[in-house]
C-alpha positions in Angstrom: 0.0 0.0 0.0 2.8 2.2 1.0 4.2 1.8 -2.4 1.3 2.8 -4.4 1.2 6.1 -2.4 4.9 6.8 -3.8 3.3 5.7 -6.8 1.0 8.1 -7.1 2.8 10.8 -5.5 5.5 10.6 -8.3 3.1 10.2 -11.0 0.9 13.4 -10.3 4.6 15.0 -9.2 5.4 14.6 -13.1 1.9 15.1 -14.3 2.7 18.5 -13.0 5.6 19.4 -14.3 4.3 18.3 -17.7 1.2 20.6 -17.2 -1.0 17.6 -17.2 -3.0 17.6 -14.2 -6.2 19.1 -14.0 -7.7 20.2 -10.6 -11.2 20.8 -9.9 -14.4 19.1 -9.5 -15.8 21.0 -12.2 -12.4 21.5 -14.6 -12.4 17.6 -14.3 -16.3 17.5 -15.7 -15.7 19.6 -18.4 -11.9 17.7 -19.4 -13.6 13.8 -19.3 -16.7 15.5 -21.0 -14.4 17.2 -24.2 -12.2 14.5 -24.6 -12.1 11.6 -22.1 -9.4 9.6 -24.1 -7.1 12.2 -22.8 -7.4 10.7 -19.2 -5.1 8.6 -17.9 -5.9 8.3 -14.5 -8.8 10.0 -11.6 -7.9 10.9 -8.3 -11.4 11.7 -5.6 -10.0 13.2 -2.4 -12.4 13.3 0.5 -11.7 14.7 4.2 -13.8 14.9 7.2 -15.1 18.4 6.8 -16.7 17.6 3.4 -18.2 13.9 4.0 -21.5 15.7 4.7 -21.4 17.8 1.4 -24.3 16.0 -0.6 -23.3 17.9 -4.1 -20.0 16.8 -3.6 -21.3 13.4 -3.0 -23.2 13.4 -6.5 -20.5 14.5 -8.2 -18.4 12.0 -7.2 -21.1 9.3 -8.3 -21.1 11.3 -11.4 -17.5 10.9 -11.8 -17.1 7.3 -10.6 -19.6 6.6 -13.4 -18.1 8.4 -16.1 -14.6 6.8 -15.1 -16.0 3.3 -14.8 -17.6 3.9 -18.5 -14.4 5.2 -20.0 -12.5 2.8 -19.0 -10.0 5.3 -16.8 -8.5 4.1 -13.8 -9.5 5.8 -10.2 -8.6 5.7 -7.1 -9.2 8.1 -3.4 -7.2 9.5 -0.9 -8.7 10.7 2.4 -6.1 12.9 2.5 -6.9 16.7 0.8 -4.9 18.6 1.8 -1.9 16.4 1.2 -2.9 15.6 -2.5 -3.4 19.6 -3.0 0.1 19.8 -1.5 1.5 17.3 -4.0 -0.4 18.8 -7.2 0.3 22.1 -6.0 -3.1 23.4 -5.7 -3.2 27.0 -3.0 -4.0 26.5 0.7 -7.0 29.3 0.8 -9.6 27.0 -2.2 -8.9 23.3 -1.0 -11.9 22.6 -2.5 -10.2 22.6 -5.8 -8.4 19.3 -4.5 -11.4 17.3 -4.5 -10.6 15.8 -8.0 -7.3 15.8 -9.8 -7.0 14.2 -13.3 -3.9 13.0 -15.0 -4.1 13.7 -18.8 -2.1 11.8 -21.3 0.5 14.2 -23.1 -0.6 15.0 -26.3 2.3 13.1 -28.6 1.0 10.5 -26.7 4.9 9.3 -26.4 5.8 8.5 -22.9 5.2 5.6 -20.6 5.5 6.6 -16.9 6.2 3.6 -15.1 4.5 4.9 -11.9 1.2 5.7 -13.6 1.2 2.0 -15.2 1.5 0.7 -11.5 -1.4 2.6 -10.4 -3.3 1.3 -13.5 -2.5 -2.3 -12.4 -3.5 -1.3 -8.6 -6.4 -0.4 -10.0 -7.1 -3.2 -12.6 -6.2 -5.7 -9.4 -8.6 -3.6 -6.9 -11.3 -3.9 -9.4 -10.9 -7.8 -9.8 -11.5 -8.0 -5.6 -14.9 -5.7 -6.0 -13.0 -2.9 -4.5 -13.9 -0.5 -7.6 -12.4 2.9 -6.1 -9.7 1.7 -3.8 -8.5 3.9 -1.3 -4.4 5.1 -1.9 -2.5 6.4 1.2 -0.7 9.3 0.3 3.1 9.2 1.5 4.2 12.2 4.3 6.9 12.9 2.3 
């Protein structure tokens, strides 16, 4: 499990130096909506203070369901603040952390070892009925 988190961790890391991550509950709507082949991978991040949020609840559904339609791989952290440290999101709209995609680059060129890990974390999640596994992020 540990090893998934560094996973992850590295793959949005580079995402984000390669300008493909996209943050936002609504950014993410309107990227899998335009062009879902562009998405690699889906990351839901949910802490305490939000668990009551009902229209963040149905946009997850929404999202879930779009992912599990498209074929994209996603996982959740319980962790915001963490993943919006990692992707680089500000401190004051955290709310922006509540889904991050990974985008494939355009060239469609590269194969990032980290992100294919996650997509078989994923694949063997889904084959155990766990179809949004929870990732822990790493502190560091």
């Amino acid at each position: 499990m540990q090893s998934t988190g560094k996973s992850l961790k590295a793959a949005l890391q580079l995402a984000r130096s390669e300008e493909r991550l996209t943050a936002g509950v609504y950014e993410s709507a309107k990227i899998m909506t335009e062009d879902p082949d562009s998405v690699s991978f889906c990351v839901l991040a949910m802490d305490e203070e939000f668990q009551c949020d009902i229209a963040l609840q149905i946009h997850f559904t929404l999202i879930q369901s779009f992912c599990f339609d498209n074929d994209i791989s996603i996982a959740r952290v319980s962790d915001m603040q963490r993943l919006a440290q990692i992707v680089g999101a500000k401190a004051a709209p955290l709310e922006d952390a509540h889904c991050v995609l990974i985008t494939n680059p355009a060239d469609g060129s590269w194969e990032d070892p980290a992100l294919q890990k996650l997509h078989l974390f994923c694949e063997e999640s889904r084959s155990l009925n766990d179809w949004v596994p929870e990732i822990l992020l790493p502190e560091r």
